[in-house]
py3Dmol code that shows the C-alpha trace and the ligand (Angstrom):
import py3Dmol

protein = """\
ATOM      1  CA  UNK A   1       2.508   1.228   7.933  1.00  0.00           C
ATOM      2  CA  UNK A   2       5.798   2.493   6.009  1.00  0.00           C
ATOM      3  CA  UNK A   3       5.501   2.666   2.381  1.00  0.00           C
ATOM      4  CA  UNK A   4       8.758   3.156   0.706  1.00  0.00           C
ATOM      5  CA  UNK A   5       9.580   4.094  -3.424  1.00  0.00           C
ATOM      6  CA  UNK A   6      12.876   3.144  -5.489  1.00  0.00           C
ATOM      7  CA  UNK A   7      13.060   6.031  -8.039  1.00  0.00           C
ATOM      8  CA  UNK A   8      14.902   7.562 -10.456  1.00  0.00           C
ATOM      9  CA  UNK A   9      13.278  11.130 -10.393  1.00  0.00           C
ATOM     10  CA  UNK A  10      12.795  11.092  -6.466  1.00  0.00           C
ATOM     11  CA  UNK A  11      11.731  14.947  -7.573  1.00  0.00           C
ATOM     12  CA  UNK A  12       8.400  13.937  -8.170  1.00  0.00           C
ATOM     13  CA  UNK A  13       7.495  12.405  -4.856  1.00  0.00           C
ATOM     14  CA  UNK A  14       8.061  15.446  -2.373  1.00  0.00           C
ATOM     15  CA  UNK A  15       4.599  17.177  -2.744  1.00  0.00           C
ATOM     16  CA  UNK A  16       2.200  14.752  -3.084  1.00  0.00           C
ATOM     17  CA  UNK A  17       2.483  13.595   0.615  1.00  0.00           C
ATOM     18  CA  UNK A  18       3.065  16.777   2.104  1.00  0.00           C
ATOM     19  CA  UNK A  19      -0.496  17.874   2.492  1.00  0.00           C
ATOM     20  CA  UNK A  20      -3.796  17.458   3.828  1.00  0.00           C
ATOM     21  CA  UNK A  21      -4.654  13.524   4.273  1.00  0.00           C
ATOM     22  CA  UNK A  22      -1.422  12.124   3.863  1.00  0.00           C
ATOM     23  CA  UNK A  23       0.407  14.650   5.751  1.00  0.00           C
ATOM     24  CA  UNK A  24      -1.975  14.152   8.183  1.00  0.00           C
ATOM     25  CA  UNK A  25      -1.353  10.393   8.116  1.00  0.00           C
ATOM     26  CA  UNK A  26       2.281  10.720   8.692  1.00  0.00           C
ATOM     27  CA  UNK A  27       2.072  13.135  11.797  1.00  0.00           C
ATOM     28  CA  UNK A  28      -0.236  10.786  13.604  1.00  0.00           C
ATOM     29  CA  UNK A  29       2.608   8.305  12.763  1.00  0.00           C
ATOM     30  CA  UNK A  30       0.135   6.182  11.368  1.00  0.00           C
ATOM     31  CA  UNK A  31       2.230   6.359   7.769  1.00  0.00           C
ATOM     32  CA  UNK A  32       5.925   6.812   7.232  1.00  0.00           C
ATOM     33  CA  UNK A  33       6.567   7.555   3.361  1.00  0.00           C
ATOM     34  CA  UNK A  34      10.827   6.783   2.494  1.00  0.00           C
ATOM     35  CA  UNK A  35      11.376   7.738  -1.129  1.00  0.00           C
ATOM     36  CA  UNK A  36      15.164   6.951  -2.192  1.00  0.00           C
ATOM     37  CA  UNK A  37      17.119   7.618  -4.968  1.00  0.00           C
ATOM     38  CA  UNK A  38      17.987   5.018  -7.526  1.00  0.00           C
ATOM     39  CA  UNK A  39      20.747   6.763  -8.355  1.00  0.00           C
ATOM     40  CA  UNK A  40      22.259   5.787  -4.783  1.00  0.00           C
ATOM     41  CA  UNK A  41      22.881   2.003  -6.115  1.00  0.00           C
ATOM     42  CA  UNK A  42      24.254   3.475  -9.548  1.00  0.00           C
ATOM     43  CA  UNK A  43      26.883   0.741 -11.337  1.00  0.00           C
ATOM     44  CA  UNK A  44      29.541   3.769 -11.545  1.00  0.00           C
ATOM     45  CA  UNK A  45      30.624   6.962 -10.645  1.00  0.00           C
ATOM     46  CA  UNK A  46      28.660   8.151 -13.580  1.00  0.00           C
ATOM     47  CA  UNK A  47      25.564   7.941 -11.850  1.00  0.00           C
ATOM     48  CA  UNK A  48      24.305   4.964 -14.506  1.00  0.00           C
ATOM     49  CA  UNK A  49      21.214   3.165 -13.833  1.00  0.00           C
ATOM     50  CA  UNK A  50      19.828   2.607 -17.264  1.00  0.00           C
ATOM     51  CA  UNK A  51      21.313   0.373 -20.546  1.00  0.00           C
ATOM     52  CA  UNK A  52      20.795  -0.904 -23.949  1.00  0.00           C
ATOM     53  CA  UNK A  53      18.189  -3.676 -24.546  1.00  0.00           C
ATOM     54  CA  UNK A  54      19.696  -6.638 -25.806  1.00  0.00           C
ATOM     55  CA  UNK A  55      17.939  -7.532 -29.050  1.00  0.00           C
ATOM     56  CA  UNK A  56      17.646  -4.062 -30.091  1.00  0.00           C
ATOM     57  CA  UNK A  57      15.002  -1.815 -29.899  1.00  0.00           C
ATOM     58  CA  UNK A  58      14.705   2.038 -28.875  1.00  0.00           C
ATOM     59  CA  UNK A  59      14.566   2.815 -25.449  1.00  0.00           C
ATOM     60  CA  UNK A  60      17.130   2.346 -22.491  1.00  0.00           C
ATOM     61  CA  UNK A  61      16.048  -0.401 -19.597  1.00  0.00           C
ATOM     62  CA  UNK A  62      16.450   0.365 -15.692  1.00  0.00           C
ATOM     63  CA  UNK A  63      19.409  -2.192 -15.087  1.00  0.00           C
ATOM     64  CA  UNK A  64      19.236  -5.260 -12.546  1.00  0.00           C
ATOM     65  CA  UNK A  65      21.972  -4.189 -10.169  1.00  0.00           C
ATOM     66  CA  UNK A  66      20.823  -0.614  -8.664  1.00  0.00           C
ATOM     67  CA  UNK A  67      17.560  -2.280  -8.157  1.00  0.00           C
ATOM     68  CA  UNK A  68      18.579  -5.801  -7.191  1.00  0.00           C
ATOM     69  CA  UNK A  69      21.136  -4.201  -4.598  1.00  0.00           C
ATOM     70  CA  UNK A  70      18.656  -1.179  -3.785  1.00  0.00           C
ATOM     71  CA  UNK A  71      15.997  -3.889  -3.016  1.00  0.00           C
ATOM     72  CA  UNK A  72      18.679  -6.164  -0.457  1.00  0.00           C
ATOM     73  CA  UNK A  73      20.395  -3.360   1.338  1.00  0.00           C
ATOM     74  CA  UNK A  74      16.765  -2.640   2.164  1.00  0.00           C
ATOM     75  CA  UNK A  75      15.495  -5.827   3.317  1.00  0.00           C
ATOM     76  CA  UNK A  76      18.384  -6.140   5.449  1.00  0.00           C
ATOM     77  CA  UNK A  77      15.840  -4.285   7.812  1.00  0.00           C
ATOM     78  CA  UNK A  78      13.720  -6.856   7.139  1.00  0.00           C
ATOM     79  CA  UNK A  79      11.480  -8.639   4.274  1.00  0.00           C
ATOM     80  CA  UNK A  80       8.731  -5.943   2.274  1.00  0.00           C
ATOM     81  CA  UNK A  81       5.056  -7.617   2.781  1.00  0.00           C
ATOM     82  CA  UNK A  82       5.287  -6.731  -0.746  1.00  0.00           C
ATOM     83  CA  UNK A  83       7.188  -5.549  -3.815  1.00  0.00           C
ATOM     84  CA  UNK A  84       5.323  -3.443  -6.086  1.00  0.00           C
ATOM     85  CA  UNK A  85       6.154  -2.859  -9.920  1.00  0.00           C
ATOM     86  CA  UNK A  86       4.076   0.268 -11.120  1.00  0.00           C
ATOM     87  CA  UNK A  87       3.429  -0.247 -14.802  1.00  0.00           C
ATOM     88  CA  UNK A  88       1.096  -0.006 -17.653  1.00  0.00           C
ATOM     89  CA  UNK A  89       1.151  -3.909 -18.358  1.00  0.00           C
ATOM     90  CA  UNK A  90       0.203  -4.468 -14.674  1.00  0.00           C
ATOM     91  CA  UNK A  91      -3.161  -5.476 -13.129  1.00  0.00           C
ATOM     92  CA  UNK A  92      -5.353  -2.393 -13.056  1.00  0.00           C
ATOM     93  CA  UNK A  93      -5.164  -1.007  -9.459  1.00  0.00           C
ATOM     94  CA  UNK A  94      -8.847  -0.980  -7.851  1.00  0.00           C
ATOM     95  CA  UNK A  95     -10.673  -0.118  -4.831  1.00  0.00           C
ATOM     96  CA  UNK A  96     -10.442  -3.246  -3.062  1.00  0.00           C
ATOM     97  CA  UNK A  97      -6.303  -4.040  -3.437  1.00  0.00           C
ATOM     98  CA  UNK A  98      -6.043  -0.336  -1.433  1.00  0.00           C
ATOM     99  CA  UNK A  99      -7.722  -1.735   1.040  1.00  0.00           C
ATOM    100  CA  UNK A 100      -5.915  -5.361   0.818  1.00  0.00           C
ATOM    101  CA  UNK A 101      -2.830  -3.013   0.644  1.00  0.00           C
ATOM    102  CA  UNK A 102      -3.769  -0.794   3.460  1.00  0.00           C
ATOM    103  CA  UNK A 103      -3.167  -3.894   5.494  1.00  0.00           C
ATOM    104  CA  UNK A 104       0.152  -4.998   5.127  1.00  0.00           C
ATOM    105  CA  UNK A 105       3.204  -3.448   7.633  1.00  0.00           C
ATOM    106  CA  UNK A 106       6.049  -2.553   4.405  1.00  0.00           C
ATOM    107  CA  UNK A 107       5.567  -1.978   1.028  1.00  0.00           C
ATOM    108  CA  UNK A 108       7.773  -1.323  -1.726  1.00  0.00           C
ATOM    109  CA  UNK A 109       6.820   0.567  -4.760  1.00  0.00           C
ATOM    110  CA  UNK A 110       9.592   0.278  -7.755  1.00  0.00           C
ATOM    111  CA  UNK A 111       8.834   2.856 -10.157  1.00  0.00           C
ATOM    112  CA  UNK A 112       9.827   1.931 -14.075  1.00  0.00           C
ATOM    113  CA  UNK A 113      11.655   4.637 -16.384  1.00  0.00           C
ATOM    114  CA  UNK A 114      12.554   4.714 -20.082  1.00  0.00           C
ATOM    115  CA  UNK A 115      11.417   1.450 -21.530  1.00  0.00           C
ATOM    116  CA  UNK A 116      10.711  -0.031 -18.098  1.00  0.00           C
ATOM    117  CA  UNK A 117      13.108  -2.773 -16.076  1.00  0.00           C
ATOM    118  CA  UNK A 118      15.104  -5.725 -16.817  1.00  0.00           C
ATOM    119  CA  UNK A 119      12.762  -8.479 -16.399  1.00  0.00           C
ATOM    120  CA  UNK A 120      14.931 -10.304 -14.079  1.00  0.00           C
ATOM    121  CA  UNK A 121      13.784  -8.013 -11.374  1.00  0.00           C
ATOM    122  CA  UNK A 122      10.401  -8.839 -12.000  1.00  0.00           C
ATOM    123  CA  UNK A 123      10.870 -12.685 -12.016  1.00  0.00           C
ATOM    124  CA  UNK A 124      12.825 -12.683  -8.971  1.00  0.00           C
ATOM    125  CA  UNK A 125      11.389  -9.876  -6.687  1.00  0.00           C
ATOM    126  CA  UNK A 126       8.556  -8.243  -8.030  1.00  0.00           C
ATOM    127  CA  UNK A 127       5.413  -9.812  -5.764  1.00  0.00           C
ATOM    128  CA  UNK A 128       2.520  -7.578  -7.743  1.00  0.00           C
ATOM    129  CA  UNK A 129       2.525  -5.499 -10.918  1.00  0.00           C
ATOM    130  CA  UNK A 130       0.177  -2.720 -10.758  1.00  0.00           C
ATOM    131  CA  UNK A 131      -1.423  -0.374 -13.514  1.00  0.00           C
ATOM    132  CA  UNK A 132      -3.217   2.923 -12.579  1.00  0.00           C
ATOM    133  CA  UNK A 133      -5.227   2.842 -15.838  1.00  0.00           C
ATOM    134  CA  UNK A 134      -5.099   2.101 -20.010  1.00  0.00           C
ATOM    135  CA  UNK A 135      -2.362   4.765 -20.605  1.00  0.00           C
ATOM    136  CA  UNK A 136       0.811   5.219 -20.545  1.00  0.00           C
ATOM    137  CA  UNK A 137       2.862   8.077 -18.224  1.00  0.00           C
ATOM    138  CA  UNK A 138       6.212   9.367 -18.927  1.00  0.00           C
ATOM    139  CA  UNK A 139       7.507   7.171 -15.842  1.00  0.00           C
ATOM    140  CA  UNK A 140       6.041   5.459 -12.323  1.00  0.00           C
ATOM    141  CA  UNK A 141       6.471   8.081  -9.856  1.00  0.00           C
ATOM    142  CA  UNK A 142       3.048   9.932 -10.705  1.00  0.00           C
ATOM    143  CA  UNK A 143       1.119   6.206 -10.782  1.00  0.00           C
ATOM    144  CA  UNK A 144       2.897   5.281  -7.784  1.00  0.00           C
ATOM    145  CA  UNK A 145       1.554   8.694  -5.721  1.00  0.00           C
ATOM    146  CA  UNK A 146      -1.731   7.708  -6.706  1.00  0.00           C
ATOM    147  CA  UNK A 147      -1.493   4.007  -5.350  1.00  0.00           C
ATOM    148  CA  UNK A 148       0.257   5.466  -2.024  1.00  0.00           C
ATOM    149  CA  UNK A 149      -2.849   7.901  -1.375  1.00  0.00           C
ATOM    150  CA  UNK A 150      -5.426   5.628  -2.232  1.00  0.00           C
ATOM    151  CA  UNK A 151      -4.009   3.198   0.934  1.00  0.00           C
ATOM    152  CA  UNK A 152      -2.970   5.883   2.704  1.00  0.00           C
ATOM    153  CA  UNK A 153      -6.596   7.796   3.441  1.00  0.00           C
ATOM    154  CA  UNK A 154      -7.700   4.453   4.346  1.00  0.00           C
ATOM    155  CA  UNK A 155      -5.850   3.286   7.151  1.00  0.00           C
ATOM    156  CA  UNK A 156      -7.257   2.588  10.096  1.00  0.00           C
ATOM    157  CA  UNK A 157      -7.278   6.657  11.898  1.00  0.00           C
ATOM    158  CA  UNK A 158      -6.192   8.572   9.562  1.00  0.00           C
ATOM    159  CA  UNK A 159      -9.308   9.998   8.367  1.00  0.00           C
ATOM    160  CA  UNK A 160     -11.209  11.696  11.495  1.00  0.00           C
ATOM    161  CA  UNK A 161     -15.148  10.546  10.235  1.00  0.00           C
ATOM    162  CA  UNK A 162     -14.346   6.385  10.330  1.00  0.00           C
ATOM    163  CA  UNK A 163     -17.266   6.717   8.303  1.00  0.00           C
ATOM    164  CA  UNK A 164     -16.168   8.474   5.389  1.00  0.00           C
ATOM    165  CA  UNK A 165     -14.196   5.754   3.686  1.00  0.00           C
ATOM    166  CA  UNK A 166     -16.973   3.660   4.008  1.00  0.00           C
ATOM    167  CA  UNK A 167     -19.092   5.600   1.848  1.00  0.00           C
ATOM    168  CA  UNK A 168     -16.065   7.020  -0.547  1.00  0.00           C
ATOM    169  CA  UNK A 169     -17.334   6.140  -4.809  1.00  0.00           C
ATOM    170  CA  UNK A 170     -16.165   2.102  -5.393  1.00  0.00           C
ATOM    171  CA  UNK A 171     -16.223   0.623  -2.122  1.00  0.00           C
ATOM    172  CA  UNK A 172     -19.683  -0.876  -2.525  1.00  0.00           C
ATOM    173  CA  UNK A 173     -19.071  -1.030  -6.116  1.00  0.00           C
ATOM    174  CA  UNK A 174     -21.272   1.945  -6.032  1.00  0.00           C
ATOM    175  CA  UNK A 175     -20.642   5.645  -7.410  1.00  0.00           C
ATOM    176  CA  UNK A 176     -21.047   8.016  -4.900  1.00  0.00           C
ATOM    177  CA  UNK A 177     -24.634   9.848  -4.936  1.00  0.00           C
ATOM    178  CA  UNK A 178     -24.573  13.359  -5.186  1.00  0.00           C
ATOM    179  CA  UNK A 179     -23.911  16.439  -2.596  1.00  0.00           C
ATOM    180  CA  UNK A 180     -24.715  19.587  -1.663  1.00  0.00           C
ATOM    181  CA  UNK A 181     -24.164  22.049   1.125  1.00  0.00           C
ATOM    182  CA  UNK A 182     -25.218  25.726   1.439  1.00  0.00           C
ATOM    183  CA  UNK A 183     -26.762  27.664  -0.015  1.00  0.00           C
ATOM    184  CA  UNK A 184     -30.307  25.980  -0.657  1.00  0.00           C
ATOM    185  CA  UNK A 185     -31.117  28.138  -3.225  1.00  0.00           C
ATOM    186  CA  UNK A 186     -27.754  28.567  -5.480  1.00  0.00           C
ATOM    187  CA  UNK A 187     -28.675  30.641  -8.394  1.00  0.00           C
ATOM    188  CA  UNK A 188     -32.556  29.248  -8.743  1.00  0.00           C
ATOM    189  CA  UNK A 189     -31.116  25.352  -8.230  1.00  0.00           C
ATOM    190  CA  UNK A 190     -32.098  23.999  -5.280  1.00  0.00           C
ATOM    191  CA  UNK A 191     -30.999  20.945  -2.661  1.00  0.00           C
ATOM    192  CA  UNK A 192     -32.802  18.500  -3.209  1.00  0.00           C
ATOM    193  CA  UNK A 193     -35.987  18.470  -0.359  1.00  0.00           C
ATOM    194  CA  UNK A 194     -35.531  15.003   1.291  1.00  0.00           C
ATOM    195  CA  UNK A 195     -31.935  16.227   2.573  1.00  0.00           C
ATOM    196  CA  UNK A 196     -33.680  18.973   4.367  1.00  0.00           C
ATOM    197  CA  UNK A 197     -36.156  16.370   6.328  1.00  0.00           C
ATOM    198  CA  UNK A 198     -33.756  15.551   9.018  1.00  0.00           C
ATOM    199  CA  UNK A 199     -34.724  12.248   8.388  1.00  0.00           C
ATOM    200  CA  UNK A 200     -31.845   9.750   8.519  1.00  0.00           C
ATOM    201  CA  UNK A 201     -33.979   6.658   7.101  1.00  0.00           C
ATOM    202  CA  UNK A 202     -35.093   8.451   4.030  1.00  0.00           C
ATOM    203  CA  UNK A 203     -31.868  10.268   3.522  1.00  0.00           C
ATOM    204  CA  UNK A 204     -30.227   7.249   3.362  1.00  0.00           C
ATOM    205  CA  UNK A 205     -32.939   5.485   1.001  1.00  0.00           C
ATOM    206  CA  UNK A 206     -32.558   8.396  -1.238  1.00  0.00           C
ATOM    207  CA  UNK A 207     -28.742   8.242  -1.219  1.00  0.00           C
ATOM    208  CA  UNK A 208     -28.603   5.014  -1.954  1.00  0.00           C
ATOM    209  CA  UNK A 209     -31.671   5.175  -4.643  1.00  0.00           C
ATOM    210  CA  UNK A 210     -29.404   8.410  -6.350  1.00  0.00           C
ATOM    211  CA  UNK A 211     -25.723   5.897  -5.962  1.00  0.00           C
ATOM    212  CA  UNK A 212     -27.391   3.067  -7.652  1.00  0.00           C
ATOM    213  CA  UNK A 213     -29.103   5.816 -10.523  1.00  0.00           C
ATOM    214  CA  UNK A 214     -25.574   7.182 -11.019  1.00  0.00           C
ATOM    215  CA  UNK A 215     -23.663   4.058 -11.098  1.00  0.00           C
ATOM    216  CA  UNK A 216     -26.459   2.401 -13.802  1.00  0.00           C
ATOM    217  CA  UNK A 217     -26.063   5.655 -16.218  1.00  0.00           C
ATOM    218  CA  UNK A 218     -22.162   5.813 -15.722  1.00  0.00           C
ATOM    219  CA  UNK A 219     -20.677   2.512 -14.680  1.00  0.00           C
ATOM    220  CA  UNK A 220     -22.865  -0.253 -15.374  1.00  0.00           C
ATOM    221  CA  UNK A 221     -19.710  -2.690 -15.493  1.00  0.00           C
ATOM    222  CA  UNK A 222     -19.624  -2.083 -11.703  1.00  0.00           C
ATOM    223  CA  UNK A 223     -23.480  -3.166 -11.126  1.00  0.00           C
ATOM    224  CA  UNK A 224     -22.060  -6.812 -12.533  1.00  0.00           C
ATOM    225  CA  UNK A 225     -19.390  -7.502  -9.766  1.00  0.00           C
ATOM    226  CA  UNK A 226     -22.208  -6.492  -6.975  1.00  0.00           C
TER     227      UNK A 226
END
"""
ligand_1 = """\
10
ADE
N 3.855 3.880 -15.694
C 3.559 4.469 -16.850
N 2.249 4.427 -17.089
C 1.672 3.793 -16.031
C 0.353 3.412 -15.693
N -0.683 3.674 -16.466
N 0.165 2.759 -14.544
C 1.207 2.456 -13.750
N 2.464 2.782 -14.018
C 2.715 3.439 -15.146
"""
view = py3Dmol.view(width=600, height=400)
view.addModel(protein, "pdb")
view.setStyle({"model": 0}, {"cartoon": {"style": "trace"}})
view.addModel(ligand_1, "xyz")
view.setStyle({"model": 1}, {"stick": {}})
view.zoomTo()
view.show()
C-alpha cells in the first residue's frame, strides 16, 4: 500500500514513521509513506500557497492551484483509491474506516493549514473528510500521522502476532481487558489468579468478562453499536 501526504510543514511527518511498527511496515515493503512539499506547486517564486478569504474574515486559506496541480501531477501515475481531507469538520475517524482504509492500493492525505482550503478542492477532489476527534490542532500533519498508523499496523504482515490486531481496544467494539506480566507480586498487587491457570478457555472467558466490565464503566456508547 503507498500512502502519500500534500503538506505545508512536511517537518512534521519525518519521525512518526521512522520507528517501530511503521518502520517496520515499510522495510517489509508492505508500506511506502511519500510526504511532499506543498510548497513545490507554489503560485510564485515567493513560495505562496496561502490567500485572503473572499468575504472577509481572519485567517489565510490554502489556495486551489498548489493543491489542484499537486493533486494531477500526481495522478499522472495513476488515480488515488482515495483523497483524504484531514479536518476538524470531517467524519470522526474510527476503528473500522482503518481497516476499510487498510484496504485500498493509494491514498492521499491533504493536510489543511491556517483557516483550512478553498472549498473548490473539496468539491472537486476530496473523496472523504476525516476528523481525528472534537478539537482543533494547529494544522493536519499531526491528525494525518495518526490516521496513517492506525492503517498502517493493520495491514495484512506487518504486525508479527496476526492475532494482535484482532484483539487491539475497538475492533469488537470492545475496550481492551486488562494486562499484566511479571512480577506476580508487584509491590503487594497481584495478577490476577485465573491468568496463572494455563487454562486457555477460562482465560479467555475472563478476558472477555473484564473487556465487556471495562467497556460498560467507560464506553457504554460502544455497547450500543454491538
Ligand atoms: N486539523 C486540525 N484539527 C484536526 C482534527 N481534530 N482532526 C483532523 N484534522 C485536524
Amino acid at each position: 500500500m503507498t500512502i502519500e501526504i500534500l503538506s505545508a510543514v512536511p517537518e512534521l511527518l519525518t519521525s512518526p514513521f521512522e520507528h517501530s511498527i511503521m518502520k517496520r511496515a515499510q522495510e517489509r515493503g508492505l508500506l511506502t509513506i511519500k510526504v511532499h512539499h506543498l510548497r513545490k506547486w507554489a503560485i510564485n517564486k515567493h513560495g505562496q500557497i496561502d490567500d485572503y478569504q473572499y468575504g472577509g474574515g481572519a485567517g489565510m486559506l490554502i489556495m486551489c492551484e498548489p493543491l489542484a496541480n499537486a493533486i494531477d501531477e500526481l495522478q499522472q501515475e495513476g488515480k488515488f483509491d482515495e483523497i483524504i481531507f484531514v479536518t476538524p469538520d470531517g467524519k470522526r475517524f474510527e476503528q473500522k474506516d482503518a481497516n476499510t482504509l487498510s484496504l485500498k492500493n493509494r491514498i492521499l492525505l491533504i493536510c489543511g493549514h491556517y483557516k483550512g482550503i478553498d472549498q473548490r478542492i473539496r468539491d472537486l477532489y476530496v473523496t472523504q473528510e476525516i476528523s481525528i476527534g472534537d478539537y482543533v490542532l494547529s494544522g493536519g500533519e499531526l491528525a494525518a500521522a495518526v490516521i496513517i498508523d492506525a492503517i498502517g499496523r493493520i495491514i495484512p504482515g506487518v504486525l508479527n502476532d496476526e492475532t494482535s490486531a484482532l484483539t487491539d481496544s475497538f475492533q469488537d467494539n470492545l475496550l481492551a481487558p486488562p494486562v499484566y506480566s511479571r512480577p506476580v507480586d508487584f509491590r503487594g498487587s497481584e495478577v490476577p489468579a485465573v491468568l496463572l491457570t494455563g487454562d486457555p478457555k477460562k482465560v479467555d472467558a475472563w478476558r472477555q468478562e473484564q473487556a465487556l466490565q471495562r467497556t460498560k464503566e467507560r464506553r457504554p456508547d460502544l455497547l450500543e453499536k454491538k
